[in-house]
Structures are given as C-alpha cells and as structure tokens.
C-alpha positions as CSV (number, residue, x, y, z in Angstrom):
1,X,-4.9,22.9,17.0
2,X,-1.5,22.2,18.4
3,X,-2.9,20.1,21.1
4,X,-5.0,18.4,18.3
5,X,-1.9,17.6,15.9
6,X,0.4,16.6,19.4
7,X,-2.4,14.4,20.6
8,X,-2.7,12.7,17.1
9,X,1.5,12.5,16.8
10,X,1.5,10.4,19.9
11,X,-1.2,8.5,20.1
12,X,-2.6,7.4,16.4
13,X,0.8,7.8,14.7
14,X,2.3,5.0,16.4
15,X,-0.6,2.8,16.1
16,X,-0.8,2.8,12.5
17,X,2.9,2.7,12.4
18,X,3.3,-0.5,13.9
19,X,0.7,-2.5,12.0
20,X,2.2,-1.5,8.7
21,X,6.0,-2.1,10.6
22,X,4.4,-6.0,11.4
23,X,3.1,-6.1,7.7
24,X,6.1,-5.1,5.9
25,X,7.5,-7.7,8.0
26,X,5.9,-10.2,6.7
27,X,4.2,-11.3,10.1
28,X,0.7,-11.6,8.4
29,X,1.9,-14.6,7.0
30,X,1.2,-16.1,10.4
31,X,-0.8,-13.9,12.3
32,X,-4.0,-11.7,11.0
33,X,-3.0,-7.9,11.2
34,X,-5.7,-5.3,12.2
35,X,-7.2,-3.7,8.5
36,X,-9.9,-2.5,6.7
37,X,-10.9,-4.0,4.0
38,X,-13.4,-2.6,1.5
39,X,-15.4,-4.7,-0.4
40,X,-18.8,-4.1,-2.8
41,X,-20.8,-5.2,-5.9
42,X,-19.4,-4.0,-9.1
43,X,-20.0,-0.6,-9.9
44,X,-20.7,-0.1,-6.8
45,X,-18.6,3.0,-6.6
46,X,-15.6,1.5,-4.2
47,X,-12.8,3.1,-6.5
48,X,-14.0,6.6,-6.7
49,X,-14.2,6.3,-2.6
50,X,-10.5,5.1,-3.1
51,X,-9.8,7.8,-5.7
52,X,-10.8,10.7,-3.3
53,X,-9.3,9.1,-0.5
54,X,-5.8,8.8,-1.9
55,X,-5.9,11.6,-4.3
56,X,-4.7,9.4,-7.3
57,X,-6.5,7.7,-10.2
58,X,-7.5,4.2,-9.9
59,X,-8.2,1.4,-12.4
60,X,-11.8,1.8,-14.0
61,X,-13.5,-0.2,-16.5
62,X,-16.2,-2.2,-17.2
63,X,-16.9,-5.8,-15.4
64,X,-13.8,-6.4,-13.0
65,X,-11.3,-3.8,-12.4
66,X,-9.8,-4.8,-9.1
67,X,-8.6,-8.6,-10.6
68,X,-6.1,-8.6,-7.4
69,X,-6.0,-7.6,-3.4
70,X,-4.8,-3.7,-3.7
71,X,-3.1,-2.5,0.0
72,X,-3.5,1.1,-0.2
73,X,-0.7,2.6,2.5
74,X,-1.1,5.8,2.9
75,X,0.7,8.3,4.9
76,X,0.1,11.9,5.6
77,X,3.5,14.3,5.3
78,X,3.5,17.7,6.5
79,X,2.4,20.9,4.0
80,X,4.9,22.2,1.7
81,X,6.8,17.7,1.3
82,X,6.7,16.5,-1.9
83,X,4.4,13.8,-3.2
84,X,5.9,10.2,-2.7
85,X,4.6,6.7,-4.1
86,X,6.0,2.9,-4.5
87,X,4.3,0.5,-5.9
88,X,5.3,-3.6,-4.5
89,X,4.5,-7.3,-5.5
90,X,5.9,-10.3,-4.8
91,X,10.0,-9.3,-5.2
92,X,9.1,-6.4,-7.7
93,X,9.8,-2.7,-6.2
94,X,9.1,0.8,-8.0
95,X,8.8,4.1,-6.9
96,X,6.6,6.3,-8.7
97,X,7.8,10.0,-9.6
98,X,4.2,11.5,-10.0
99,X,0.4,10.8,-9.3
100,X,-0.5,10.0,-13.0
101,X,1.2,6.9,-13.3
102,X,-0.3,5.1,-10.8
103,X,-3.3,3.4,-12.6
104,X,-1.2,3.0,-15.4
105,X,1.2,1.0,-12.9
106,X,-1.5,-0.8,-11.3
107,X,-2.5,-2.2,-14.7
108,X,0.6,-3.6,-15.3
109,X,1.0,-5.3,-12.0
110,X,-2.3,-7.0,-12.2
111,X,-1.8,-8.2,-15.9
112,X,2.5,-9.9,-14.6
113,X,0.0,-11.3,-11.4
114,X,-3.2,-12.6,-13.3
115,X,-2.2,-12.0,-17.3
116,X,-4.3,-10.2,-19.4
117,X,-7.5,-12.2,-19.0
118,X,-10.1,-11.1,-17.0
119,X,-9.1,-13.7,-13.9
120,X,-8.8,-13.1,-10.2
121,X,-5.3,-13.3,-8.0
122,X,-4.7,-13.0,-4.4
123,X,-1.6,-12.2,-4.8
124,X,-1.5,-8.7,-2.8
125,X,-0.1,-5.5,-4.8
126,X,0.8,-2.9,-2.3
127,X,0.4,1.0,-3.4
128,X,2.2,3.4,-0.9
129,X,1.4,7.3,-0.9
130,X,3.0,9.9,1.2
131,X,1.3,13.2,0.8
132,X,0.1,16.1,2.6
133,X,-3.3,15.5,1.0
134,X,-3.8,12.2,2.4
135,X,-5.0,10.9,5.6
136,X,-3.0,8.1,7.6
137,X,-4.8,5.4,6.9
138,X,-4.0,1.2,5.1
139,X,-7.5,-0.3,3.2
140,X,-7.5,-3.0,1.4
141,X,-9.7,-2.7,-1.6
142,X,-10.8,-6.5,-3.1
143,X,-12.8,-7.3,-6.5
144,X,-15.7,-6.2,-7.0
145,X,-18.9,-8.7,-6.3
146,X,-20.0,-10.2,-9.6
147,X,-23.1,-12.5,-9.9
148,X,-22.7,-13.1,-14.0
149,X,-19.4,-14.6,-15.5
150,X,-18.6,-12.9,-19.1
151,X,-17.0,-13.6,-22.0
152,X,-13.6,-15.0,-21.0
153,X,-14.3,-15.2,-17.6
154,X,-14.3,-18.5,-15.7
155,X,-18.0,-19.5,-15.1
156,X,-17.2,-20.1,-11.8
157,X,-15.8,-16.3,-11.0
158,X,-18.4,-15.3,-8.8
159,X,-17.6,-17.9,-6.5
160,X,-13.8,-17.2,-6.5
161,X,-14.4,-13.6,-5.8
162,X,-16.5,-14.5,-3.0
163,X,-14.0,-16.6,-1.2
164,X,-11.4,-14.5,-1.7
165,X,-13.4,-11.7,0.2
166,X,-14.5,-13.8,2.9
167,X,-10.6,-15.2,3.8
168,X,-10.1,-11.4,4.3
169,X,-13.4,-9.9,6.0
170,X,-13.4,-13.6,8.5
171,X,-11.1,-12.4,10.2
172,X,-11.6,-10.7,13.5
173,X,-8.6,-8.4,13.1
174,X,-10.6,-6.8,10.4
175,X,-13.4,-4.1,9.5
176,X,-15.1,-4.7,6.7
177,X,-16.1,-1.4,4.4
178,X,-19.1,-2.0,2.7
179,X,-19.6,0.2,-0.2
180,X,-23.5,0.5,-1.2
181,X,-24.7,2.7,-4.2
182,X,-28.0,5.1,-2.7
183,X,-30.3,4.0,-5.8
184,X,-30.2,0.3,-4.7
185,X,-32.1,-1.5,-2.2
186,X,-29.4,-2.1,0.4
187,X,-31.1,-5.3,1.8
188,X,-30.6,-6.8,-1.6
189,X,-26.8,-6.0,-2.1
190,X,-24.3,-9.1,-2.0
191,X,-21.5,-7.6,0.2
192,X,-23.6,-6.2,3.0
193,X,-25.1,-9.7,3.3
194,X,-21.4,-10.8,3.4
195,X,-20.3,-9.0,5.7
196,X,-23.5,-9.9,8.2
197,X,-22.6,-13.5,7.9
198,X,-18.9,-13.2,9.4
199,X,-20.2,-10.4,11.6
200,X,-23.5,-11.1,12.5
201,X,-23.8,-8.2,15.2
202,X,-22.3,-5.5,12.7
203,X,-19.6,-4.9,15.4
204,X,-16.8,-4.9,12.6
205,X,-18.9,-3.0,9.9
206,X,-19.3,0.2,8.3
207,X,-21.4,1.4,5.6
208,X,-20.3,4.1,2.9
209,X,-23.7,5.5,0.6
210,X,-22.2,6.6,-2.8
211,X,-24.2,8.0,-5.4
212,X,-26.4,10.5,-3.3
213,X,-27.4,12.3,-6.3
214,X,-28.3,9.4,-8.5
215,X,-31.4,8.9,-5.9
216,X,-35.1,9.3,-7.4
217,X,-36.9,11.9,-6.0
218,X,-39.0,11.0,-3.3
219,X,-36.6,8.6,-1.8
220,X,-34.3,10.8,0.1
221,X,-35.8,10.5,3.3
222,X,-35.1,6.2,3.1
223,X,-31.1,7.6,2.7
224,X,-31.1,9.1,5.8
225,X,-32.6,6.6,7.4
226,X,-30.4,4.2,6.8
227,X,-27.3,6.2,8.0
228,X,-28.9,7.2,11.0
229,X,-29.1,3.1,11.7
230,X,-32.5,3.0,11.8
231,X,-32.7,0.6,8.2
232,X,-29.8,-2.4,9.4
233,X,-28.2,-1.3,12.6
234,X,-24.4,-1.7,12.7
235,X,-22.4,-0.5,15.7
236,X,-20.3,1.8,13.5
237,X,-22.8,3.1,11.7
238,X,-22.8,4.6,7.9
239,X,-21.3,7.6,6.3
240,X,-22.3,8.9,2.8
241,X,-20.0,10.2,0.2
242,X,-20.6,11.9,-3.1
243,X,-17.2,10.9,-5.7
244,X,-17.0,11.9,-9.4
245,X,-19.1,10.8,-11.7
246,X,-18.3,9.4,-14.9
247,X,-19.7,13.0,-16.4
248,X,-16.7,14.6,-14.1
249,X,-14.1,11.9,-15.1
250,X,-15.2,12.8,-18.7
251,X,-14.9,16.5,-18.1
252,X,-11.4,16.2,-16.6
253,X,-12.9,17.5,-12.9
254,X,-9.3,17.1,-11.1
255,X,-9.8,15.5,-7.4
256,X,-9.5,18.5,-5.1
257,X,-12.3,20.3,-7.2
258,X,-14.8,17.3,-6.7
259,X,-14.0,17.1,-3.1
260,X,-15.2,21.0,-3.3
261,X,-18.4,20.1,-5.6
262,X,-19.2,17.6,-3.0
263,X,-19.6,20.3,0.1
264,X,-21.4,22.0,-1.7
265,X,-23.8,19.4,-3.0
266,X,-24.7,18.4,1.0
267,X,-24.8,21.9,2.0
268,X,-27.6,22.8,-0.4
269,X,-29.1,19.4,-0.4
270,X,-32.6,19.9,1.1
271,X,-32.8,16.3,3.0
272,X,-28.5,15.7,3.1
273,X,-27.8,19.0,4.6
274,X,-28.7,17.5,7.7
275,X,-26.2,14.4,7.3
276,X,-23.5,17.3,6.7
277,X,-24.0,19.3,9.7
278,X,-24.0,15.8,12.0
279,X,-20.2,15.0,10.0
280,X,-22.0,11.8,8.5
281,X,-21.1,13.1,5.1
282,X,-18.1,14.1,2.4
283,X,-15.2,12.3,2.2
284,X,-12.6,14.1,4.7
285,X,-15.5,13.2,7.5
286,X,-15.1,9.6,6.2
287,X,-11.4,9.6,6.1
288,X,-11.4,10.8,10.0
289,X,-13.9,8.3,10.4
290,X,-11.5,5.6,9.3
291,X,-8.5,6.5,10.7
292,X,-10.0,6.8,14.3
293,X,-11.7,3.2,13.4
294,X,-9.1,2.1,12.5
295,X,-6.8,3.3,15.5
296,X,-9.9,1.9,18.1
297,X,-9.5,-1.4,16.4
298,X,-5.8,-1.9,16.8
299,X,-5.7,-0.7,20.5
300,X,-8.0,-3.2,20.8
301,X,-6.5,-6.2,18.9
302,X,-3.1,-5.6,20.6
303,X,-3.9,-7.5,23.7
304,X,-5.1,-10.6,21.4
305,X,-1.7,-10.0,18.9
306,X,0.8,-10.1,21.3
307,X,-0.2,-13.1,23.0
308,X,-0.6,-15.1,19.5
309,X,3.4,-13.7,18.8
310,X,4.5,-14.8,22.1
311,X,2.8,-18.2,21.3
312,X,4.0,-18.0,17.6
313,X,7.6,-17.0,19.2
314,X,7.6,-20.1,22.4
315,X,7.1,-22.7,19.2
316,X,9.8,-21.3,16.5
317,X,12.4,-21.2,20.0
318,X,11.3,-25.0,20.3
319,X,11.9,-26.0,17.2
320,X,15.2,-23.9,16.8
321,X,16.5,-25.7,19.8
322,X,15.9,-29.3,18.4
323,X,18.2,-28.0,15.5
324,X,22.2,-27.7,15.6
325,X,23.6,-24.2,15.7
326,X,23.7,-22.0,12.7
327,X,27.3,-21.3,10.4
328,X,29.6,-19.0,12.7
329,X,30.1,-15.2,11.9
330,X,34.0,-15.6,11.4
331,X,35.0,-16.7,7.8
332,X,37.8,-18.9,8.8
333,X,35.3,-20.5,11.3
334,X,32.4,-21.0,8.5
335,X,35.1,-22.7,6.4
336,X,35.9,-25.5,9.2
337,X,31.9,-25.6,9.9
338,X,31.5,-26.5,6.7
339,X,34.6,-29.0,6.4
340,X,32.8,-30.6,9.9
341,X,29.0,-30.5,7.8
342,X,30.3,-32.4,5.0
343,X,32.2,-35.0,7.3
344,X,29.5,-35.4,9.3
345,X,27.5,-36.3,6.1
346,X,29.4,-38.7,4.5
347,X,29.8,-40.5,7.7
348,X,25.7,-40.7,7.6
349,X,26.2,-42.2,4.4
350,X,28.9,-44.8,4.9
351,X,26.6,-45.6,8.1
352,X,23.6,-46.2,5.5
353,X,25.3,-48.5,3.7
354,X,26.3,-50.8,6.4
355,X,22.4,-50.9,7.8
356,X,23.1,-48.8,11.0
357,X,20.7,-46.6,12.6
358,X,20.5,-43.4,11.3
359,X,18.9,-40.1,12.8
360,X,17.0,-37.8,10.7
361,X,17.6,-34.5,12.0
362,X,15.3,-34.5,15.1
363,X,12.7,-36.7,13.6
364,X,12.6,-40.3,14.7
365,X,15.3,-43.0,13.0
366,X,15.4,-42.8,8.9
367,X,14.6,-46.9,8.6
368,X,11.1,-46.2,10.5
369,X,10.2,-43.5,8.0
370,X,11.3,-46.1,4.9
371,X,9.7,-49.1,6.4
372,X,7.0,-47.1,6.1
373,X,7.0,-46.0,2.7
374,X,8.6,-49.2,1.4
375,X,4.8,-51.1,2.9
376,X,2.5,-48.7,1.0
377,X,4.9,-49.0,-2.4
378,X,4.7,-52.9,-1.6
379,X,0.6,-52.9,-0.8
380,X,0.8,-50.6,-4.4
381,X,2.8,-53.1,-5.8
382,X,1.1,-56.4,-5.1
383,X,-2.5,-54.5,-5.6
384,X,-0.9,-53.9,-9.9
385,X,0.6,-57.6,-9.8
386,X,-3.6,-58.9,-9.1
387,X,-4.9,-56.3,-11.5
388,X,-2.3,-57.2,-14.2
389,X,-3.5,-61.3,-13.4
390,X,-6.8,-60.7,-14.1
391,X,-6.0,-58.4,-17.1
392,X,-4.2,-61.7,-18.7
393,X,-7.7,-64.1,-18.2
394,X,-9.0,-62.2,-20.8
C-alpha cells in the first residue's frame, strides 16, 4: 500500500497538478487543456454520477439543470483534513464552509451568469473540493441534451446546447464521458452519437450505464454486453454505476450509504455480479477509472502542449519586441517615463497637424490607414448622394 500511495504521489499527482496549474492560469484561453467532459440526454443520470463522485449535492430539477459549463476540481486530502470548497466565476470568489451549500451556491451562480430563465451560458463556474472522500480528478459536466424547447425556453435551445457540447468534446485534448441510462436503447441516445462524430474510432470515449436497476427483466444480459464492448466498441470501454434514486433522495439516503447500497446491489445481482468482480462496476471503480484516464491522456497530450506554448510563446516575444519597453520599476523613473510618453505624444500631434508622416505604433504610416477609410466613407458617401437623387424624381 505504501508503494501504491508513493507511486501515485509521484507520478499522477503532478499530472493533474499541472493541468489545473495551466487552467487557473488562464492558458486555455489559447491552448486546449487535457479534460473530461461529461455530457448526456436529460435525465440521463449525469448529476447523480457527479453527486457520488464529489460527495456533494448537485442542482436537480426538471428540464435543464446544468444552464452553464460546471468544472468540478477535485482534490483528495489525507484522512483525518477537513472538508474544503470554493466556488469561482468570472471575477467572483467564495469559499464554501460546508458540503450543504453547494447546490444552493451553484444556483445562484447560474441565475448572476444566465438570469433566472431557463437559458444556456458558457460562461464556466468552477466548483473546487478538497476531501479525503474524493478522488483527484477535474470533469467538466455540460447541459443536458434536450430535443423539445419548453415554456420560456428559446425554440432554438436544443441547437445551442448542442454546439456548446461539441466546442468542448472537438477537441482532441479531451475525453468525452458519455452518460447512458440502462433502460434506453443506447444506439438511439443523442450524446453517444455526438461523441462518434468528433471521435469516430471511440479512442477519446467512455461510457457510464446508470440506472442498472431500472432495466426490465429479461434484458440484463443486452447490459453486459454492451460494457463488455461487444454492442459499440470504444477503446475505453464502459463502466456501470448504480446513484440514488429519486426514492433515496426523498428518503434522505446520505451519499456514503448509497455508495454502500450500491455494492451490495452488484454483489447480489444475478447477471451484474459478474461486471463487479471484473471492477467494471460501482462508482469508486469508476472514479479509478477516471483518474488513471485521465493521467494516460495528459502524459500523452504533453508532447503536443508544449510545442503549441513554445509556438504560442515565439509569437507574443515577436510581437513584444516590435513594441517600446514597458514603465520602469523605480518611481522616480516611471514619473520621467511618463513625462517622456506624453512629450512624445503631443509631438505626434503637432506633427498631424502639419501633414507629416506619422507611425502608428508598429503598423504601417497613420495616412495609409485613413486614405483608406476616408475611400470607403467617400464610395458610402457618393452611393447616399445617387440614392437621395433618385428619391427627389419622385
């Protein structure tokens, strides 16, 4: 076990580490980060997965929930280190003092982001959790798919969802995590077929069954099938999970007890006890799953993101160097930096005056760039003198 825990300190650790280092940086501005983003129809069961993941209560409801991009960060701590969480958007910070406030804060981000309508955002609300419950692993859990606008709703909603998942699950820095319920037909579900169209192969998929025990009887055996990969292959395969209910939400079942009432449901199962005993089932397997997936991926997009920042970093040195150094560190030196800024300034402007030349910054000569503008305002202008002419004939 202490092998285990050194090998996992020094090797996925710092993976994850430096991903959500580069995010908080703000590099995925410009460059795509490695992530997993998790993305389903509605009621598909993606926020229970999310629940038992994180430990905390998320948003539920009718029609759609997620109305914004939700970056779920979270970190394992060791036993016995007390629960941590911050909620972030745009320039708004808040830690969180305890677990229960969380959907209540989530809430109140999306309604400052989106208002209280039932609209979409992709403005990104970021949820860190520090725990010793947790695994270390970032998602990024997107709207659920909807095929039907209701009242309120744009009519074109559907399609707005749909782009904003495929700007995300595009990209080849990320896995998508396809949530499918067990009653449905997967074939038929709107995000798996998604997902095969940006990933064609399945090489950045992976399927999560919820709802095991909603399946009619008789129709176990087509469950297995599919996560053994022999329904649609994809090169990571498929885990299933079974998350409360809305009869366990009802009941108050706390987290840690359904995690227990899920063991036990795939031990007894009679056709599931088989996924159990191959760790294709329950959600710790899944959260192992996803971290080493997750770790695999980044090791593998490093090569790939390092050569895009030292290609992002050549072009800002470039254009840094066609501009004049920056105010000096020294006070007294700013002030004369300044003093030379303005002078140099007004000089520009008693220049403009007298028709000299005239540099603009490091683009070409301020005249070209008028000429320019003053013959499309002139073309404008003589196109409003003929229409105002042929106005007056009548």
């Amino acid at each position: 076990m202490n092998s285990l825990n050194q090998q996992y300190e020094e090797k996925v650790r710092p993976c994850i580490d430096l991903i959500d280092k580069l995010r908080s940086l703000g590099v995925e501005k410009d460059l795509a980060l490695p992530a997993i983003a998790v993305i389903g129809d509605q009621s598909s069961g993606k926020s229970s997965v999310l629940e038992a993941l994180s430990g905390v209560a998320l948003p539920r409801g009718v029609g759609i929930v997620t109305r914004c991009p939700l970056e779920l960060k979270m970190t394992r701590k060791k036993k016995g280190e007390a629960w941590y969480g911050k909620i972030s958007y745009r320039d708004y910070n808040e830690e969180l003092k305890k677990p229960s406030l969380v959907e209540k804060k989530i809430r109140e981000a999306q309604d400052k982001l989106v208002g209280n309508g039932t609209g979409i955002s992709n403005d990104l609300i970021s949820l860190e959790i520090a725990s010793p419950d947790v695994p270390d692993l970032t998602l990024i859990d997107l709207p659920g798919i909807t095929r039907v606008a209701v009242s309120g709703q744009s009519e074109d909603i559907g399609e707005q969802i749909k782009r904003l998942i495929q700007n995300n699950i595009r990209k080849q820095e990320t896995i998508s995590l396809v949530v499918v319920p067990c009653n449905v037909d997967i074939a038929t579900t709107e995000a798996l077929r998604m997902a095969q169209q940006v990933d064609p192969e399945g090489e950045r998929t992976l399927g999560i069954l919820t709802k095991p025990d909603l399946v009619d009887k008789g129709t176990e055996e087509n469950v297995v099938k599919i996560v053994h990969n022999e329904v649609i292959p994809l090169k990571k395969g498929y885990m299933v999970v079974k998350c409360r209910g809305q009869k366990e939400i009802t009941e108050k079942v706390s987290l840690s007890e359904a995690l227990k009432n899920e063991e036990a449901f795939f031990e007894e199962h009679a056709h599931f006890q088989t996924l159990f005993d191959e760790g294709q089932a329950t959600v710790p397997k899944l959260a192992e799953k996803l971290t080493l997936e997750l770790v695999h991926h980044i090791q593998k997009s490093l090569p790939r993101l390092d050569e895009q920042i030292q290609k992002k970093l050549k072009q800002t040195r470039a254009n840094l160097d066609k501009l004049s150094n920056g105010p000096p560190s020294d006070a007294i030196e700013r002030l004369g930096f300044l003093i030379d800024r303005v002078s140099a300034f007004t000089q520009d402007a008693i220049s403009l005056t007298k028709g000299e030349e005239l540099k603009c910054g490091y683009k070409s000569s301020i005249f070209s760039l008028l000429r320019g503008q003053f013959a499309v305002w002139r073309e404008a202008i003589e196109t409003s003198g003929t229409n105002c002419k042929i106005f007056g004939t009548f």
